[in-house]
Residue frames as qw, qx, qy, qz and C-alpha x, y, z in Angstrom:
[[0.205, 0.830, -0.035, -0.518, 109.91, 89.99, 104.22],
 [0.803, 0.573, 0.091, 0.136, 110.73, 90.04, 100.43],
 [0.512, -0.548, 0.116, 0.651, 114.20, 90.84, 99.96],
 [0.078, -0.234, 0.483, 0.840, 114.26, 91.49, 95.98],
 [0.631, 0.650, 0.292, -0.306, 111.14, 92.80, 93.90],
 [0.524, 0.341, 0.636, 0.452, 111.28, 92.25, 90.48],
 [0.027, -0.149, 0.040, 0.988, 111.50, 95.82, 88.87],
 [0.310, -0.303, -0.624, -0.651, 108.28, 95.07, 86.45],
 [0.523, -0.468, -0.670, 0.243, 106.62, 94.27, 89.88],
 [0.354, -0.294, -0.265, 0.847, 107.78, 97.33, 91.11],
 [0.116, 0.039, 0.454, 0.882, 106.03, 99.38, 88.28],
 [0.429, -0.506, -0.725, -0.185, 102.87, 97.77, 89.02],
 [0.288, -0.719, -0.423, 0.470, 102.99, 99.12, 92.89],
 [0.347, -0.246, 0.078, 0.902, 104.34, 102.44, 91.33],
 [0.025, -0.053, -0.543, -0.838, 101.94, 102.91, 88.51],
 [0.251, -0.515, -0.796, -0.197, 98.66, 101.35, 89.18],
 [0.098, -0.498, 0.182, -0.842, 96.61, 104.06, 90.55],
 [0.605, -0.425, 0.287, -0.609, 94.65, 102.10, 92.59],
 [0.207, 0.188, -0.948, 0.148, 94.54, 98.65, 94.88],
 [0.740, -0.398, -0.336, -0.424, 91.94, 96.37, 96.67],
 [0.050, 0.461, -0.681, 0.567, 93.18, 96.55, 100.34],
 [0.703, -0.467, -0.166, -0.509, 91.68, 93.96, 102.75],
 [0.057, -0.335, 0.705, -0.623, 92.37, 93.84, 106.22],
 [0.454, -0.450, -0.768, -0.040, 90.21, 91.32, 108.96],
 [0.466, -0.477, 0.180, -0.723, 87.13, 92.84, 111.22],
 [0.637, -0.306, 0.650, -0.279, 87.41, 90.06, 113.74],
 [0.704, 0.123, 0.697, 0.062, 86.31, 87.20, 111.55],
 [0.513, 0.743, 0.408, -0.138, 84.72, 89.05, 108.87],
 [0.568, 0.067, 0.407, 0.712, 86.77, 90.32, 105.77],
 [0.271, 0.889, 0.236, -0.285, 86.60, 93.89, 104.59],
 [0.771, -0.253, 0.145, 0.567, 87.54, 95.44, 101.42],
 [0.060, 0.889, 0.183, -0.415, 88.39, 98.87, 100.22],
 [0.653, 0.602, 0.167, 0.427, 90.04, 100.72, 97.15],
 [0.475, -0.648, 0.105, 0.586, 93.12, 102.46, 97.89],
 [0.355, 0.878, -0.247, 0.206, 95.26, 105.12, 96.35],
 [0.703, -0.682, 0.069, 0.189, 98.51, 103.10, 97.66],
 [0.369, 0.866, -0.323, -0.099, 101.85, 104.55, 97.40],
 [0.887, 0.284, -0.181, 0.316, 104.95, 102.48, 96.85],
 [0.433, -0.738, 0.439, 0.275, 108.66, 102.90, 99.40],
 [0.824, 0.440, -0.352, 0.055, 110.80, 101.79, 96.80],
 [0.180, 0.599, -0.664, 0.410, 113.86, 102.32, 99.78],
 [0.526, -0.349, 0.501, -0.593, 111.80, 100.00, 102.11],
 [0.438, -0.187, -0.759, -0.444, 110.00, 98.02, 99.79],
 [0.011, -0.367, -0.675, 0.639, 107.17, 98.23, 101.49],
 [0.098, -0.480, -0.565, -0.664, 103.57, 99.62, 100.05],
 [0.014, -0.059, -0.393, 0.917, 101.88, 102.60, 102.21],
 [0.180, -0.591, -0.622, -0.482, 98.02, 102.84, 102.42],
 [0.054, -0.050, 0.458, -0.886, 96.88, 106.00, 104.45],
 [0.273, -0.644, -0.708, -0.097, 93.46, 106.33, 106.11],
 [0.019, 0.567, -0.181, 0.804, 92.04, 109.10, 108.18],
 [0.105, -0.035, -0.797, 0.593, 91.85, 109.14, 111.45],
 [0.535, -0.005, 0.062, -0.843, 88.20, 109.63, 111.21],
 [0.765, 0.281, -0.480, -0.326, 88.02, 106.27, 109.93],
 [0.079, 0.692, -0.680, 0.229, 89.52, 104.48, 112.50],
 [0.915, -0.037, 0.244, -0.320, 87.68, 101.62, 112.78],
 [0.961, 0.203, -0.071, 0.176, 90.15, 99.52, 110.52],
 [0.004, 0.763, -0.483, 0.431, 92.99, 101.20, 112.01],
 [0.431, -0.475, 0.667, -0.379, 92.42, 99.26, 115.47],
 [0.981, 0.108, 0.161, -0.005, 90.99, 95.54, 113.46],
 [0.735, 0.461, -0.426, 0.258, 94.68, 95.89, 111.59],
 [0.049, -0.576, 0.713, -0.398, 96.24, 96.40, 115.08],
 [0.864, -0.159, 0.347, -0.328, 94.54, 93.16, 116.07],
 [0.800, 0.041, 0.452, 0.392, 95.64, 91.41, 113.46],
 [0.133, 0.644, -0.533, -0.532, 98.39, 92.89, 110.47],
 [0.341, 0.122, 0.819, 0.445, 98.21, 89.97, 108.16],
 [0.592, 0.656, 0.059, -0.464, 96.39, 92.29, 104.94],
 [0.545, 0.155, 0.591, 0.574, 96.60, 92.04, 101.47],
 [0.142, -0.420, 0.409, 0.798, 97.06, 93.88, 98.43],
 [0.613, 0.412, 0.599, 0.308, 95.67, 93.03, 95.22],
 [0.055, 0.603, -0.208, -0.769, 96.59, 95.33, 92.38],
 [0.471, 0.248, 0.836, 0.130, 94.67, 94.64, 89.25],
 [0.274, 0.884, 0.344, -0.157, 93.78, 97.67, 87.30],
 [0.520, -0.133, 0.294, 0.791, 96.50, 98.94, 84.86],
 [0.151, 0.914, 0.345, 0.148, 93.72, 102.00, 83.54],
 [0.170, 0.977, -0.015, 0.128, 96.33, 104.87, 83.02],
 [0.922, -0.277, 0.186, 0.194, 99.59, 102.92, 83.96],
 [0.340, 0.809, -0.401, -0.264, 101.19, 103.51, 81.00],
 [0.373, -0.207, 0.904, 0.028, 102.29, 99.52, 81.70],
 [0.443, 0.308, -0.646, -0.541, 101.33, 97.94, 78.48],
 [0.211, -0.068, -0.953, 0.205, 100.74, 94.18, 80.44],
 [0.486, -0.565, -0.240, -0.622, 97.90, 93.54, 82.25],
 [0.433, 0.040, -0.778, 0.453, 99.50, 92.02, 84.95],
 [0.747, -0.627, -0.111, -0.192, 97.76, 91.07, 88.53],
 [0.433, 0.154, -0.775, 0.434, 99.91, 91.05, 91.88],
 [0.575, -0.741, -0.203, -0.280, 98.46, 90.23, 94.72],
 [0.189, 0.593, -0.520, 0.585, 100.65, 91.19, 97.77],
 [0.751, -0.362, -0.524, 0.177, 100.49, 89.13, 101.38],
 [0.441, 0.302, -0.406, 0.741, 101.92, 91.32, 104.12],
 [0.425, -0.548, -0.589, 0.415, 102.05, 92.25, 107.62],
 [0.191, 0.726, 0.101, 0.652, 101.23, 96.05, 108.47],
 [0.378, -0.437, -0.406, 0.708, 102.12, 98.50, 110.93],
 [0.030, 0.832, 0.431, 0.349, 100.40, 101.55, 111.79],
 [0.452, -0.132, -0.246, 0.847, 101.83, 104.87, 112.34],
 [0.131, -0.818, -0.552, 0.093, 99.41, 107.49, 114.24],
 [0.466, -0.527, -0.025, 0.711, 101.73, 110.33, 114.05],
 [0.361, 0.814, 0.431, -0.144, 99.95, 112.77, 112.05],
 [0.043, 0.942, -0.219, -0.251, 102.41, 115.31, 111.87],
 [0.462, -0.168, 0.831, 0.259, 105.49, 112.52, 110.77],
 [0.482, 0.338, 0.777, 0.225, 103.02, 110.85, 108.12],
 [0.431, 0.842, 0.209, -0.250, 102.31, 114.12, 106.24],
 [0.038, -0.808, 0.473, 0.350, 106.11, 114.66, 105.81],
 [0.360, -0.025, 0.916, 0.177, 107.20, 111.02, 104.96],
 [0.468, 0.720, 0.431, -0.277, 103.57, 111.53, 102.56],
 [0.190, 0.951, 0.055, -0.236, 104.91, 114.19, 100.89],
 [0.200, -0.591, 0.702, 0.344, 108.59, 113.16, 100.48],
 [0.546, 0.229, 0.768, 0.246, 107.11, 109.79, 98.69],
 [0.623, 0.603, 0.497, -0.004, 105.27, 111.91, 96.25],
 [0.069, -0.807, 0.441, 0.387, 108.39, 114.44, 95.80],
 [0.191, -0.457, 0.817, 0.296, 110.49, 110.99, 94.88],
 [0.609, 0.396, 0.614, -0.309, 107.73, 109.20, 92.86],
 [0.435, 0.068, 0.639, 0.630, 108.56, 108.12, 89.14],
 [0.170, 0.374, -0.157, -0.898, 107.39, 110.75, 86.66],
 [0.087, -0.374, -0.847, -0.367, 103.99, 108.61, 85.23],
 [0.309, -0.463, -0.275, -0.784, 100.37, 109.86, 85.52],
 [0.604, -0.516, -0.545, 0.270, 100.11, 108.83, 88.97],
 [0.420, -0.106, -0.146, 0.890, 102.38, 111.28, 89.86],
 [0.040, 0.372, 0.466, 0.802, 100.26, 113.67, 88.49],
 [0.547, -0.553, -0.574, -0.257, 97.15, 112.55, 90.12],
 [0.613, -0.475, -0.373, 0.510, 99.00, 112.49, 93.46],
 [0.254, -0.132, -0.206, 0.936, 100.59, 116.24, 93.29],
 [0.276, -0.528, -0.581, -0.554, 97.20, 117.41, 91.96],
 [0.633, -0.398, -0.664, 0.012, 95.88, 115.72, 94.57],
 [0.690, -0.106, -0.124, 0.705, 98.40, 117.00, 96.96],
 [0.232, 0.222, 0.074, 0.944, 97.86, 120.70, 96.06],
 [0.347, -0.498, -0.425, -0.671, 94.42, 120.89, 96.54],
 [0.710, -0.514, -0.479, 0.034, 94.18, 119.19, 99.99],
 [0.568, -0.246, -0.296, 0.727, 97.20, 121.57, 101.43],
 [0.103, 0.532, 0.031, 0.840, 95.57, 124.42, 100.53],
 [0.036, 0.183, -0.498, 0.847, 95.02, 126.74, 103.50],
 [0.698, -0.143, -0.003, -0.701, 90.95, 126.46, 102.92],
 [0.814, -0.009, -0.524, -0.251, 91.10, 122.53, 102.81],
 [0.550, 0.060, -0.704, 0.444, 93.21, 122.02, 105.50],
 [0.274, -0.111, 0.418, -0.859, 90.69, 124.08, 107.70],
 [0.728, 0.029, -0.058, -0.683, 87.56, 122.31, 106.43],
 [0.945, -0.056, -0.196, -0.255, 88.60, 119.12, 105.83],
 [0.180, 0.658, -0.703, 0.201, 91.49, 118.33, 108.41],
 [0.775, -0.070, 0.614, -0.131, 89.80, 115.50, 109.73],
 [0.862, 0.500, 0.039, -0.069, 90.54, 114.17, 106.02],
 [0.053, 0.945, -0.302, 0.114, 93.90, 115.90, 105.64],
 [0.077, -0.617, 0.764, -0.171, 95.80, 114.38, 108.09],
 [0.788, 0.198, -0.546, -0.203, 96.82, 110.55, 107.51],
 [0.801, -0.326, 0.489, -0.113, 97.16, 107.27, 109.58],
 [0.176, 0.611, -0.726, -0.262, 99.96, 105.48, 107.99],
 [0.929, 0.043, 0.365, 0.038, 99.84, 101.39, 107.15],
 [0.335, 0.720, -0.579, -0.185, 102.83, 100.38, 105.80],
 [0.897, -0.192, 0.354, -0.183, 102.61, 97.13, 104.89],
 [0.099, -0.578, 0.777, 0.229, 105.68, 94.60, 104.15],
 [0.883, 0.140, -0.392, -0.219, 105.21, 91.84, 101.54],
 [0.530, -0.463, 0.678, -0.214, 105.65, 88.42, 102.83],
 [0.570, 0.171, 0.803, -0.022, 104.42, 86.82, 99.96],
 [0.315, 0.468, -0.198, -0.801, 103.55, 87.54, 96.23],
 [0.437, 0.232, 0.818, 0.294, 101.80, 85.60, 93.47],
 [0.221, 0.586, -0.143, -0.766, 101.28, 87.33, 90.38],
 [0.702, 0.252, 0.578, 0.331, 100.40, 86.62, 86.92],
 [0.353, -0.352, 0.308, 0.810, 102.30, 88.84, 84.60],
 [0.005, -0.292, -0.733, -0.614, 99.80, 88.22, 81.52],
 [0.469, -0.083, -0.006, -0.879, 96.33, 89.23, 83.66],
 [0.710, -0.108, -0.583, -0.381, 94.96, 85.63, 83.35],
 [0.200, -0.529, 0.582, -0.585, 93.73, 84.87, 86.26],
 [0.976, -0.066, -0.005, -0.207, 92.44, 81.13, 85.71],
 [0.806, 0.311, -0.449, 0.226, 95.72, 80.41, 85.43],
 [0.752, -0.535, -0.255, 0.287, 98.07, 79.57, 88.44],
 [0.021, -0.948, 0.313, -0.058, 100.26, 82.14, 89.79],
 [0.454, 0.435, -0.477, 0.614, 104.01, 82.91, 89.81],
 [0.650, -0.715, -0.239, -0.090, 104.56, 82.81, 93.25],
 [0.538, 0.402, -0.488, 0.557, 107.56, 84.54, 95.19],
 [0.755, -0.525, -0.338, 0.200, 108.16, 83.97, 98.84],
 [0.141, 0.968, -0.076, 0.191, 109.65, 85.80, 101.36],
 [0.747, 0.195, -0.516, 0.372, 113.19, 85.58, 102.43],
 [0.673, -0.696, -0.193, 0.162, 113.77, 85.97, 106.64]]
């Protein structure tokens, strides 16, 4: 596990609204666009799924080595274009009722940028009483919370060039 992110690093998982999560289906790579949120008290980066979905649920319990890649700084407010891609092992937490609170507390404590926004939006619409009847197979979340082991970034966006590359510390 990483012990110290770089704050600017941090900003990136904080800000970027979205990520390219990809987890192995036995052999085969799969990957998907997340809305992931950011533990700053864990360090640690949260992608939820629904339990409808649950097909990459049980390939990450097979194997947890995923990745990250964050590359899109569209409404950031982060001037850089910076790329990190993120290495890390995940764990999954089925406990619907848990992962809404812990959910909800991240987007309570969540830096004041247009994510934020998005997310309580977000957030309002899906707790109302109608949504949470119609779509509670959506609703309620399967937790990944995955722990960097590894980063290599390039601060500038150029990605012909070789990453920065920070390891983790045991």
């Amino acid at each position: 596990m990483i012990s110290t992110i770089p704050g600017w690093i941090e900003d990136v998982f904080e800000k970027y609204l979205t990520a390219e999560f990809t987890y192995l289906d036995g052999e085969m790579p799969r990957t998907i666009a997340v809305l992931p949120y950011y533990d700053a008290k864990k360090k640690s980066i949260v992608i939820t799924t629904s339990p409808a979905f649950y097909r990459k649920v049980a390939c990450i319990k097979k194997n947890p080595r995923v990745s990250v890649l964050f590359s899109n700084p569209k409404y950031s407010g982060i001037e850089e274009r910076a790329v990190v891609l993120v290495l890390g092992i995940a764990k999954v937490s089925e406990n619907v009722e848990e992962n809404l609170s812990y959910l909800m507390n991240l987007m309570i404590n969540h830096k004041d940028c247009w994510k934020k926004t998005v997310l309580t939006k977000m957030a309002e619409e899906l707790m109302s009483p109608l949504a949470k009847r119609l779509l509670d197979w959506y609703v309620y979340r399967i937790l990944i919370e995955v722990k960097p082991q590894r980063l290599l970034f390039w601060r500038d966006g150029d990605v012909e060039n070789d990453p920065e590359i920070l390891e983790g510390v045991s």
